[in-house]
Each structure stands twice: as structure tokens, then as C-alpha cells.
Backbone bond lengths (Angstrom), bond angles and torsions (degrees), N, CA, C in turn:
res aa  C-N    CA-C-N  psi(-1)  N-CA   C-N-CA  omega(-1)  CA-C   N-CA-C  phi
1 X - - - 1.457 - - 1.522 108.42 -
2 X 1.435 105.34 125.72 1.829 101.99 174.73 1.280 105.08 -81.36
3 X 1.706 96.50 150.95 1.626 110.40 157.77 1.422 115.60 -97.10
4 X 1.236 115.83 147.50 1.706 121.68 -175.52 1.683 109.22 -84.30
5 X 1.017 106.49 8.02 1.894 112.14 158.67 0.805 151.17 -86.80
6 X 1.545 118.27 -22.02 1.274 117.67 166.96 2.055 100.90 -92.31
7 X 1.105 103.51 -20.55 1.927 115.94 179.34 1.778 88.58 -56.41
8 X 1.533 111.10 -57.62 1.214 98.42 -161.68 1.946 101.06 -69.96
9 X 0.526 131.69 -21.23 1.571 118.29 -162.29 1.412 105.15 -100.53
10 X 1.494 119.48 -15.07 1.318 118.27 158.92 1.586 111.21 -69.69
11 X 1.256 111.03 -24.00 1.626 111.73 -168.26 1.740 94.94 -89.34
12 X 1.011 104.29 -41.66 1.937 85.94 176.66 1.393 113.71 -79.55
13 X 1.244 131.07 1.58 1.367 122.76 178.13 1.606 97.02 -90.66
14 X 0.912 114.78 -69.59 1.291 127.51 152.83 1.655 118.53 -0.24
15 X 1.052 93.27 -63.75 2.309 110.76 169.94 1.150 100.97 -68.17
16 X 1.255 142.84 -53.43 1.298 152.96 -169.81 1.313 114.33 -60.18
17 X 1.280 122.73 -34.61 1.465 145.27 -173.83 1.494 107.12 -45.54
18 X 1.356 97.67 -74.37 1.156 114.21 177.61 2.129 126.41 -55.44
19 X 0.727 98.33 -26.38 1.526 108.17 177.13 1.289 93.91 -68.78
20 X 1.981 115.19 -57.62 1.803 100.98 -152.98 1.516 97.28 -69.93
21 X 1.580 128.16 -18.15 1.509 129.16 173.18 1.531 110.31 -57.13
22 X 1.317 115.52 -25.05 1.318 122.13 175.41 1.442 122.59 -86.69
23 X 1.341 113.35 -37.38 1.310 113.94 178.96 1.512 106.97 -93.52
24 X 1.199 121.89 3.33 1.872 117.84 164.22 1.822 102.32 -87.84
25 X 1.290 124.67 -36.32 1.079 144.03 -162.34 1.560 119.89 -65.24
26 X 1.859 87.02 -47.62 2.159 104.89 158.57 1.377 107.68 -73.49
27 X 1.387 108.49 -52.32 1.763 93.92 165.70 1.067 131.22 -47.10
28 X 1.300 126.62 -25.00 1.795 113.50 -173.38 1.005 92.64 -114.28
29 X 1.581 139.82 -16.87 1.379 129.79 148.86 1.892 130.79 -29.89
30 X 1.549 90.38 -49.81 1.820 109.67 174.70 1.247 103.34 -81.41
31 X 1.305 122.14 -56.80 2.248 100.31 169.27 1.431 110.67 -24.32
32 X 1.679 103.98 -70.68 1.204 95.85 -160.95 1.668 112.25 -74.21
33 X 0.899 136.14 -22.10 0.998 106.62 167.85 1.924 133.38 -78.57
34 X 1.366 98.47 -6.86 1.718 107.30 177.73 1.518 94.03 -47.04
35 X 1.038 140.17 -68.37 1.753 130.94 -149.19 1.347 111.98 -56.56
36 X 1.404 113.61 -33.00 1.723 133.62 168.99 1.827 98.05 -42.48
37 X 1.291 122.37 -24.59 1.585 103.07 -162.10 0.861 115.71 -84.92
38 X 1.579 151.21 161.72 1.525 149.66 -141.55 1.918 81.58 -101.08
39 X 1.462 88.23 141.15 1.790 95.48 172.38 1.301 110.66 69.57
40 X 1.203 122.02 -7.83 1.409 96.19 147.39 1.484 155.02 -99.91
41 X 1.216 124.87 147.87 1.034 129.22 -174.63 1.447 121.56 -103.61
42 X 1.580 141.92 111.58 1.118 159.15 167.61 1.238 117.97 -30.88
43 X 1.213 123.38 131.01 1.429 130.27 175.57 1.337 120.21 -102.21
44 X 1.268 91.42 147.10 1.486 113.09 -160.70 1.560 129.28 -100.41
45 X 1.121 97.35 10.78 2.063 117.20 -168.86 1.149 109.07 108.90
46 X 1.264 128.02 -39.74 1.094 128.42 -179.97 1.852 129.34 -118.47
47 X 1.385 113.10 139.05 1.471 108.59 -159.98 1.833 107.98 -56.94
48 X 0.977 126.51 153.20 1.472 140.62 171.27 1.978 101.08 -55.80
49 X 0.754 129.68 119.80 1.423 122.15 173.46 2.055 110.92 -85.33
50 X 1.110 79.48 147.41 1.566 92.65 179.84 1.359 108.39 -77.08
51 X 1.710 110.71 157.74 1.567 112.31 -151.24 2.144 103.73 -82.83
52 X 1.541 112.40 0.96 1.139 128.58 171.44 1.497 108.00 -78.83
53 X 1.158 120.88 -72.47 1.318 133.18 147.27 1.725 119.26 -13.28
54 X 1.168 108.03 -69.18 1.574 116.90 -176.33 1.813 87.55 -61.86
55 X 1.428 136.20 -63.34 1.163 121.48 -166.13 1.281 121.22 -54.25
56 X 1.338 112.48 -24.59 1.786 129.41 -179.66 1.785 88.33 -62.40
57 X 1.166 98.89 -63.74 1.755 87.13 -162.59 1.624 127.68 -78.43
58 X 1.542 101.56 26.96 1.327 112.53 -163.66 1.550 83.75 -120.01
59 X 0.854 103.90 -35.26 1.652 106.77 -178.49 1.897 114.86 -71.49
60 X 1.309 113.27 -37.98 1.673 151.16 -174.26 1.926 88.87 -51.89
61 X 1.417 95.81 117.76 1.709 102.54 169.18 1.487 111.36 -68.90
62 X 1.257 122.62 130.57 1.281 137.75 170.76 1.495 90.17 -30.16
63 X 0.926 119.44 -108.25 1.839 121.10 -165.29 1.791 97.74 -114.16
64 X 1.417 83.94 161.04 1.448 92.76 179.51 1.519 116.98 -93.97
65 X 1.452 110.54 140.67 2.042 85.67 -170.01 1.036 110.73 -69.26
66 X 1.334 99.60 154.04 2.144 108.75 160.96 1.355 114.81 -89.43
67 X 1.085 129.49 3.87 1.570 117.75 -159.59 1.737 96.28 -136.32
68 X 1.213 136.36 165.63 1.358 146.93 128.87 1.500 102.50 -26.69
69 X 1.501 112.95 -94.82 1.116 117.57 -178.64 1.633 121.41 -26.37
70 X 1.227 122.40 -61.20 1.550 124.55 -175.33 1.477 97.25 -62.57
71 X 1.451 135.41 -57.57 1.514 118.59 -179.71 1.858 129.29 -47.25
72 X 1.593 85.73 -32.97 1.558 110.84 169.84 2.261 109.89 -54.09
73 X 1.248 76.97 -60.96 1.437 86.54 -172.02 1.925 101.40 -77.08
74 X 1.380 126.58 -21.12 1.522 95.55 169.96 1.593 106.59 -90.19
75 X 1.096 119.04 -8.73 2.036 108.51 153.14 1.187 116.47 -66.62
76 X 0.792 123.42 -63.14 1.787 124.49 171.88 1.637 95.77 -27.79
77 X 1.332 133.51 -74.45 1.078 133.10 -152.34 1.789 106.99 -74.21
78 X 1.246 115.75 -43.54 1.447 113.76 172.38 1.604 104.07 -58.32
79 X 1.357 124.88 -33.96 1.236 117.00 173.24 1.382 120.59 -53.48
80 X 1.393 110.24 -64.32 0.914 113.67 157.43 1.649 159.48 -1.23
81 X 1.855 87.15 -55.06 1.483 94.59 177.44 1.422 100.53 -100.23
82 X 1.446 127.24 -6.20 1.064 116.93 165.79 1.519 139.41 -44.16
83 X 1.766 86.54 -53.11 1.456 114.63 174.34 1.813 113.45 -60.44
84 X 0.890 95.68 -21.73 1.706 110.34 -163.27 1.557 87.05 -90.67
85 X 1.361 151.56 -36.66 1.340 157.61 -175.36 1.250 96.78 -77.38
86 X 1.067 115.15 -81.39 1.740 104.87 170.08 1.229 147.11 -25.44
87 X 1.553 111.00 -64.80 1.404 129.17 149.78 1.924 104.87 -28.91
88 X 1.634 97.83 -37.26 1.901 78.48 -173.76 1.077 114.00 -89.77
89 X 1.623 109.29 -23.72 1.551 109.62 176.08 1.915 116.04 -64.79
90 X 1.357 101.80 -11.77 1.877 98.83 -176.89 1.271 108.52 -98.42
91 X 1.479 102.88 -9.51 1.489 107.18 179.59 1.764 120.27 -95.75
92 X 1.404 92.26 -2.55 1.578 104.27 169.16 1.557 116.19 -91.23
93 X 1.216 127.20 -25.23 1.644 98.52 -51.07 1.585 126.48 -107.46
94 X 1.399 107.41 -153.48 1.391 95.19 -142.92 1.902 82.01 -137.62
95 X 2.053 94.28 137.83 1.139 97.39 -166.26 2.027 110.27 -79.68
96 X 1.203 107.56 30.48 1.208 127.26 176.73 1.693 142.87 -71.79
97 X 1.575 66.99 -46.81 1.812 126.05 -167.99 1.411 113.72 -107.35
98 X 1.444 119.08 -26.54 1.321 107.15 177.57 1.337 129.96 -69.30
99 X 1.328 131.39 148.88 1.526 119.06 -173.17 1.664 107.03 -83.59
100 X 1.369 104.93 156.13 1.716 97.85 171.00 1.471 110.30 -59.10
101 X 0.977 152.11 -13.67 1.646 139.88 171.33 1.583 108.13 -75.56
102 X 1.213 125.55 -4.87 1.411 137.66 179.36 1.410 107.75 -104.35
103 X 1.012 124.11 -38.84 1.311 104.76 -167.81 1.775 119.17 -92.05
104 X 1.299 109.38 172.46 1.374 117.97 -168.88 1.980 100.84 109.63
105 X 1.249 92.95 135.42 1.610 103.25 150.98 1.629 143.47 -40.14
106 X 1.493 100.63 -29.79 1.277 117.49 169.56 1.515 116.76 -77.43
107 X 1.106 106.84 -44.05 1.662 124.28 -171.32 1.750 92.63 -75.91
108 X 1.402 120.16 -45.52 1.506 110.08 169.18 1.391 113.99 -43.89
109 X 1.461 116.32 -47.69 1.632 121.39 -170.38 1.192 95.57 -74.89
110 X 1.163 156.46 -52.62 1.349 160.71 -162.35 1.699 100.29 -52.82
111 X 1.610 118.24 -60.98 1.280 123.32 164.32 1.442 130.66 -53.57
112 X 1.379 111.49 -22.11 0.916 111.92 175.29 1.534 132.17 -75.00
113 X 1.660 101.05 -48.49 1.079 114.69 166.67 1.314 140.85 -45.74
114 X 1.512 95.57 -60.57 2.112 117.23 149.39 1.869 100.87 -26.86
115 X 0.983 108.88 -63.29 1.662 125.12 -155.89 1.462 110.66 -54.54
116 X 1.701 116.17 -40.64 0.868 135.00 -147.81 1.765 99.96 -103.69
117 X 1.493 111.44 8.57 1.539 94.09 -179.70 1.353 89.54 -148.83
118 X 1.371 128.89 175.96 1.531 149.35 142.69 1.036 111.44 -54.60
119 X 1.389 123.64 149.37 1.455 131.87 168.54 1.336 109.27 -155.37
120 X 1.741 129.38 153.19 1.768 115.33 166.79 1.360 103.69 -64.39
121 X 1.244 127.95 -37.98 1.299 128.59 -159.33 1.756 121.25 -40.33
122 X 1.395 94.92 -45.74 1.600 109.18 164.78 1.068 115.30 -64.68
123 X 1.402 135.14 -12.94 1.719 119.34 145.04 1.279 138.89 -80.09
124 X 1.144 98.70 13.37 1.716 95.06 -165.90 1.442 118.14 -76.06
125 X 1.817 101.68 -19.72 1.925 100.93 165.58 1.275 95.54 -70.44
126 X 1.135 159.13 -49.28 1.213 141.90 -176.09 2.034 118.71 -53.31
127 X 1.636 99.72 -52.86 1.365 100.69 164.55 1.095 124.27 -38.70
128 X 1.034 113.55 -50.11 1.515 130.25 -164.17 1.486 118.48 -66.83
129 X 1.586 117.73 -31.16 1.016 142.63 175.99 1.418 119.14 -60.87
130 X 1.464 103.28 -57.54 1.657 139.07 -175.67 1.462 107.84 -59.65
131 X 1.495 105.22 -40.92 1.298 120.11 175.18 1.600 125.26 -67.63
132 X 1.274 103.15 -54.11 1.684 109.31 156.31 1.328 135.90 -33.94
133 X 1.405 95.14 -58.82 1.322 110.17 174.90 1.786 129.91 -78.85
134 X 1.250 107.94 -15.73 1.693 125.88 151.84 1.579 110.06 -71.48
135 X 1.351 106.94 -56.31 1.636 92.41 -173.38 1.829 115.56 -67.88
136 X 1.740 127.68 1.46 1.197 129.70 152.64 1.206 116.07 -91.63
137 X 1.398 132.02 28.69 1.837 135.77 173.41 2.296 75.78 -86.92
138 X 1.539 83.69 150.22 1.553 97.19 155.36 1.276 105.11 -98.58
139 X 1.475 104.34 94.89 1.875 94.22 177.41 1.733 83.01 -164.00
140 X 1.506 111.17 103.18 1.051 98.74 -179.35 1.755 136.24 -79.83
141 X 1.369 90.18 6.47 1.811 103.47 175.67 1.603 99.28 -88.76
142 X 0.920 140.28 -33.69 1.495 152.84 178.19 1.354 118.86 -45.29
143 X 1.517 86.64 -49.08 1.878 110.75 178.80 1.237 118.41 -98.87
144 X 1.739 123.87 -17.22 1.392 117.59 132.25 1.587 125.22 -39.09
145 X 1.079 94.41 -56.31 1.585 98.75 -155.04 1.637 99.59 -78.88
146 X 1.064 116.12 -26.30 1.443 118.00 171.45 1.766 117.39 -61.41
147 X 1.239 91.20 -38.92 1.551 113.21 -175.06 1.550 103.61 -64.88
148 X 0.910 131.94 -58.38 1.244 147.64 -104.89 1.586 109.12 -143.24
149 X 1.209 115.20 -31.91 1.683 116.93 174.30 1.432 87.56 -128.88
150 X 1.832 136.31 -91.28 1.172 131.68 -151.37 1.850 120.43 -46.47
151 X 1.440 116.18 -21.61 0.968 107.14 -172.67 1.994 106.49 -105.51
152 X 0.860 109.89 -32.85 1.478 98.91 167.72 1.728 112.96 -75.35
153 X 1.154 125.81 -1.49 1.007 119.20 171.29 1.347 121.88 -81.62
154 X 1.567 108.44 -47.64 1.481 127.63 170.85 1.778 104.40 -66.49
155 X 1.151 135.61 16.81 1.689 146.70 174.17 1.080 105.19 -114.49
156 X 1.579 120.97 -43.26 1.555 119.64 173.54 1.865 116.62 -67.74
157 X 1.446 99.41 -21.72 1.616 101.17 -162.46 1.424 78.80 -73.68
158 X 1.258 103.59 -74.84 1.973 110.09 -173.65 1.640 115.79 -15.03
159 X 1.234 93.91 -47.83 1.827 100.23 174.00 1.371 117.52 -51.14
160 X 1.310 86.43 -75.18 1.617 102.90 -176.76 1.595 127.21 -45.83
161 X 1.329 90.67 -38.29 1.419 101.37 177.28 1.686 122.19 -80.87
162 X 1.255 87.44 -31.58 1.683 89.55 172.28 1.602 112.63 -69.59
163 X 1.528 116.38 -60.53 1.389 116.70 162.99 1.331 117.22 -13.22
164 X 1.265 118.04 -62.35 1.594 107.34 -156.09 2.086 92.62 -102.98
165 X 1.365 125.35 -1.03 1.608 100.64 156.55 1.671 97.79 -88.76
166 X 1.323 131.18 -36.30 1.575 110.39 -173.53 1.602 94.42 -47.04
167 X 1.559 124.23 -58.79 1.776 108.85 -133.04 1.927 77.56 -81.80
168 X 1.026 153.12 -48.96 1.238 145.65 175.76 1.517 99.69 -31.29
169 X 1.432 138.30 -68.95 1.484 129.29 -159.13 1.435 104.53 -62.18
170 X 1.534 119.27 -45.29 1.436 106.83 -167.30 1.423 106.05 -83.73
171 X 1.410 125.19 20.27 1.450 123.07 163.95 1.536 115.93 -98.21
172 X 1.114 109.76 -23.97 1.767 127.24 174.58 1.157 99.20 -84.52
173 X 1.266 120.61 -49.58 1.858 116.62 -174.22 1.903 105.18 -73.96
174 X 1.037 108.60 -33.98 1.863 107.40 166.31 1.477 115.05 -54.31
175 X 1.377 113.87 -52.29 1.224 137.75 -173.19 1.584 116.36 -62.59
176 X 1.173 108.66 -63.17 1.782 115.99 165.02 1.247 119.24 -73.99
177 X 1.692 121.29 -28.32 1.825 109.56 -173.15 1.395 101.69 -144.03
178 X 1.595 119.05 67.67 1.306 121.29 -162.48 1.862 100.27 -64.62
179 X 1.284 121.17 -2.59 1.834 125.32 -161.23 1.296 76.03 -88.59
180 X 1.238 140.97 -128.45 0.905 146.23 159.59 1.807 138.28 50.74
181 X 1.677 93.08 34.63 1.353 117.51 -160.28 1.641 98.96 -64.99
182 X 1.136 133.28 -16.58 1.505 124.58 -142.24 1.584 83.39 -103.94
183 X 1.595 127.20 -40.18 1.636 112.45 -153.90 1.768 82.15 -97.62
184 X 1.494 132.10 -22.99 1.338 116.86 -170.92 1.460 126.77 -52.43
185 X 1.632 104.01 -31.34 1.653 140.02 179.03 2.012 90.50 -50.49
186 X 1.593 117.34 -66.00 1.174 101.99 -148.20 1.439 101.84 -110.49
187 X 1.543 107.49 17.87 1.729 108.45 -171.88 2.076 110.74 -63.86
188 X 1.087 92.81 -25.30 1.448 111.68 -168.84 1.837 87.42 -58.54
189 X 1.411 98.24 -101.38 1.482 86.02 170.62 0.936 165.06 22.41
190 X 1.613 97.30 -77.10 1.362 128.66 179.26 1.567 103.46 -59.10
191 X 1.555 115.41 -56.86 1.225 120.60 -160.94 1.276 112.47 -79.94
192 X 1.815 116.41 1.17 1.556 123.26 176.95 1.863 86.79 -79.15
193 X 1.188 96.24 -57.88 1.843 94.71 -151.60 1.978 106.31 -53.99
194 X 1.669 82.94 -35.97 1.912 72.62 167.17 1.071 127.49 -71.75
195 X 1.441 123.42 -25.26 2.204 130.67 168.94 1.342 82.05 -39.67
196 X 1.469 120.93 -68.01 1.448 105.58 -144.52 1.556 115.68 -73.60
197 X 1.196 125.52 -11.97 1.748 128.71 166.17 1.575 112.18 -51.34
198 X 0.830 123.65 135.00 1.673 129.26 149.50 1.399 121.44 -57.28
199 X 1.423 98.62 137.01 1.515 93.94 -152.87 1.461 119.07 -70.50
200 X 1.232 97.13 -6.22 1.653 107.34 175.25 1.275 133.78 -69.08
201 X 1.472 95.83 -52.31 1.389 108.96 154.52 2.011 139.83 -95.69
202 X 1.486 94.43 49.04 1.346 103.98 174.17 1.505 119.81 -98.76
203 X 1.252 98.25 121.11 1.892 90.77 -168.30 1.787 97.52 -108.18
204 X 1.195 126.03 140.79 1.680 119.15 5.49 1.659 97.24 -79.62
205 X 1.006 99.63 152.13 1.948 117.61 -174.49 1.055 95.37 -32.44
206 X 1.853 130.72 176.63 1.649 132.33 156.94 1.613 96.33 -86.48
207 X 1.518 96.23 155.23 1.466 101.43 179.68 1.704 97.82 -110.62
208 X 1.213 114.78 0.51 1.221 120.41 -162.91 1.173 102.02 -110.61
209 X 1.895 133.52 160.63 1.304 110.14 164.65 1.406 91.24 -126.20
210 X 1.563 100.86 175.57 1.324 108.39 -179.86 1.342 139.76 -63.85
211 X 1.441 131.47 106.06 1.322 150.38 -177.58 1.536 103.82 117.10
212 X 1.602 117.79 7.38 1.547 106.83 178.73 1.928 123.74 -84.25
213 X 0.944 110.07 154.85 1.311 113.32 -173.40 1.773 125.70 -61.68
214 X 1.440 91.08 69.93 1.798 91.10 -149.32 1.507 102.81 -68.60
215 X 1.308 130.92 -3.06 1.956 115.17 167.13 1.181 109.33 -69.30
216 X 1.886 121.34 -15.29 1.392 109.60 177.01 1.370 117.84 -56.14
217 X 1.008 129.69 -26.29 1.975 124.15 164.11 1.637 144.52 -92.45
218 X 1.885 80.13 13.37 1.800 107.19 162.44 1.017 101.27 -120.34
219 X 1.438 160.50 19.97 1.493 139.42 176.76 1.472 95.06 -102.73
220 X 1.816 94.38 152.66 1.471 82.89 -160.28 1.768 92.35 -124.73
């Protein structure tokens, strides 16, 4: 003899069937259609990172060292490019990059001036060179005379010549930026130690060339 209980509960599972076939069916209906929507973009396993996030890991050292040595050598190299950033910013340059002994208006005129003329002073790495290498000739009149006239002579020019561009700069730098008490003190100086650089390697670069009218970018 049947019982009508397990008939009935087969018959509502049974009814039921069909609905959850329906409601999986709108569901995978709306997946697939999400990618269809304007602006979007599909995922890939993994969530899209936020543009805070993305900067975190742009910033994030490749690996961390294991050794002395390897930490050693990725300072060296961050050093490195530092110097190399810099170097471009003085060579532009860029008020970023300049060192405090560079900056100020006065110290511009100071460079400028240097920049803008000839001097011996900018040979003296070369002197200096010429000189070395004469006083190792075996020739002992050579290395007298090297000793003894060419090199105190080339000490007196340096003097002399510096003397009269120091007291010249701090008369142009009085004259154009009388405020400016703090860089006027060491402008003199300043513009000796650059005579003596090669002009190639004077940082920040000259903006001026030689024989140009360099107060044209202090008159006010």
C-alpha cells in the first residue's frame, strides 16, 4: 500500500526543479552579458589595482638584498643615478639641482662674468700638467728653469688676475643687487675659483659665450 508522502515531496521537488534551472539560467545569463557594457573592462583573475596601489608598487624594490654586498651595490647604484640627475639638472639648469653656493642673482652675475671672457686662469690644469711632466725630463737646466721662473710666474698671474676679477665682481654685484649682502661677501671668490675651472667643465654650464654682453640678463 502507498503512502502519499514521499509522492508528495517528490512532486514539490520536482516543481521546484525547474525554477532553480531558471534562476541559475538569469544568472549566467547576466555574467554573460556584463562584458557587453560600454566601459567595461574584463577581468583577468586578478582585481585591477588602484592607481595608489599601482604607485606603491612602482616605487617597491625589485627584491630585497640578501647579502651586505648586494645592499652595498644597490646604494652605490641609487647613488648613482642621483648624481647623474643632478649633473643634468646643473647642466640645464634647473633651480632644483642647484647647490646653495650657486644660487642667488649675484652668484649668477659672478658666473656670468667669468663665462663671458678669457682668462690664463682656465689653463692652469693644463699648466700644471706641462709642468709635471718637464720637471721629470733628465735635464737639469729644464727643471731649474721650470722650478724657478715658469712656475712662480704662473702663481703670480693667478694672483694678479684673480685680484682684479674678485674686486671687479663685487663691484657689479654691489651695483646691480645692492640687497643681497650675504652672496656679495663671497661673490669675489666664488668667481676666482670658477676662472680657474675649464670651461668645459664648469657646472652649472655658462649660459653666456665668450665676448657676449653678459649684464644683458641683470639690467633691470
Amino acid at each position: 500500500m502507498s503512502s502519499g508522502y514521499p509522492d508528495g515531496v517528490f512532486r514539490r521537488r520536482s516543481a521546484s526543479a525547474p525554477q532553480e534551472q531558471v534562476m541559475s539560467n538569469s544568472t549566467q545569463s547576466e555574467t554573460d552579458q556584463a562584458p557587453t557594457r560600454k566601459g567595461y573592462s574584463p577581468k583577468k583573475g586578478v582585481p585591477t589595482p588602484k592607481r595608489k596601489e599601482a604607485a606603491q608598487e612602482l616605487r617597491r624594490p625589485l627584491s630585497a638584498p640578501r647579502t651586505r654586498r648586494e645592499a652595498y651595490r644597490q646604494l652605490r647604484e641609487r647613488e648613482r643615478r642621483r648624481r647623474q640627475r643632478e649633473r643634468a639638472g646643473l647642466v640645464k639648469p634647473e633651480d632644483r639641482y642647484i647647490r646653495p653656493q650657486d644660487l642667488g642673482a649675484a652668484r649668477a652675475l659672478a658666473r656670468d662674468y667669468v663665462d663671458s671672457r678669457r682668462s690664463v686662469s682656465e689653463f692652469f690644469l693644463y699648466f700644471s700638467l706641462a709642468i709635471i711632466v718637464l720637471l721629470f725630463l733628465p735635464l737639469v737646466e729644464v727643471q731649474l728653469f721650470v722650478t724657478y721662473v715658469v712656475w712662480p710666474m704662473m702663481i703670480v698671474t693667478l694672483i694678479v688676475e684673480g685680484f682684479f676679477t674678485a674686486r671687479r665682481v663685487k663691484k657689479l654685484v654691489a651695483e646691480h643687487y645692492p640687497k643681497e649682502t650675504e652672496n656679495v661677501r663671497g661673490a669675489g671668490m666664488y668667481a676666482v675659483m670658477r676662472q680657474m675651472q675649464i670651461r668645459r667643465l664648469r657646472l652649472p654650464k655658462p649660459r653666456v659665450n665668450v665676448g657676449d654682453d653678459f649684464l644683458a640678463k641683470h639690467r633691470r
